[in-house]
N, C-alpha and C positions, 0 to 999 in steps of 0.2 A: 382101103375102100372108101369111096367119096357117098359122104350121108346122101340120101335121098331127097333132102332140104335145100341142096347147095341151088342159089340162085333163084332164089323164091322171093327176097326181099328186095323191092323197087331202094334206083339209086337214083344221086341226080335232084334237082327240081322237086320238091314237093308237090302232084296236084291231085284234083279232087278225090281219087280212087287210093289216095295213100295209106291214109289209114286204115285199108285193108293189107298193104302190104309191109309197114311198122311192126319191129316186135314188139310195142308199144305206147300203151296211150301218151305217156310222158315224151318219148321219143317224136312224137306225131305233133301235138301241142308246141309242143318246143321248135319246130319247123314251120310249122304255118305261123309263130310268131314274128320268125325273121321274118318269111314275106310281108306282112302287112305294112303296109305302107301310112306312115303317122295319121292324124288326125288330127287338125288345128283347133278341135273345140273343146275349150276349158273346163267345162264341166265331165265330159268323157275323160279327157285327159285325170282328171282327179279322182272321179271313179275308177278307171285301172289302176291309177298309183293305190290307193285306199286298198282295193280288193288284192292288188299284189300284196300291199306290206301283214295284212291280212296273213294268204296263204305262207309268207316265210314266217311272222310268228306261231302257226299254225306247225310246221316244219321244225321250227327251233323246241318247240312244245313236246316234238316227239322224241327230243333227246336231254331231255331236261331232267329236276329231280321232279319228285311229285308235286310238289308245292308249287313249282315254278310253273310247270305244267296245267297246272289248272287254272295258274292265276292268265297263264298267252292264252291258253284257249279260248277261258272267255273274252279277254279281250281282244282276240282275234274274229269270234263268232259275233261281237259288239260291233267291230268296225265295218265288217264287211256287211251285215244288216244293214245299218249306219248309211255304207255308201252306195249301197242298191236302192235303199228304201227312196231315195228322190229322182230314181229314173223315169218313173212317170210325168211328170211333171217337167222334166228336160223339154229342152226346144228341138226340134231334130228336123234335118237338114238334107234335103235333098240331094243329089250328086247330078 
């Protein structure tokens, strides 16, 4: 007997109603990052890298021992602070 689910999740093309049909926020995320299309501004570009390497040692923190784990965290919650706290102050650029 075919579940009552089948055919409920959007395929294809991520667009703006997809994250309503994702089993998942990670799944969803991970799809609108393919699309984006780069950005050539230095400053953005470094704040993603920062706030990425961020969430992986954030990730790596959750399979760690304890010790290790406390010590990515914080410095995981350090960098990403770190590289948000100068978005104000960016230049930002019209399209």
């Amino acid at each position: 007997m075919a579940d009552a689910n089948d055919g409920d999740w959007g395929e294809g093309v991520p667009i703006w109603f997809s994250k309503y049909v994702f089993p998942n926020r990670e799944t969803f995320w991970l799809a609108v990052l393919e699309r984006l299309e780069p950005v050539p501004l230095p400053w953005l570009q470094k704040v993603n890298g920062e706030v990425l390497e961020g969430l992986v040692m954030l990730h790596a923190a959750a399979r760690a021992d304890q010790a290790t784990a406390e010590r990515l965290k914080s410095e995981a919650v350090a960098k990403i602070n770190q590289s948000v706290g100068g978005i104000g102050q960016a230049p930002l650029v019209q399209r």
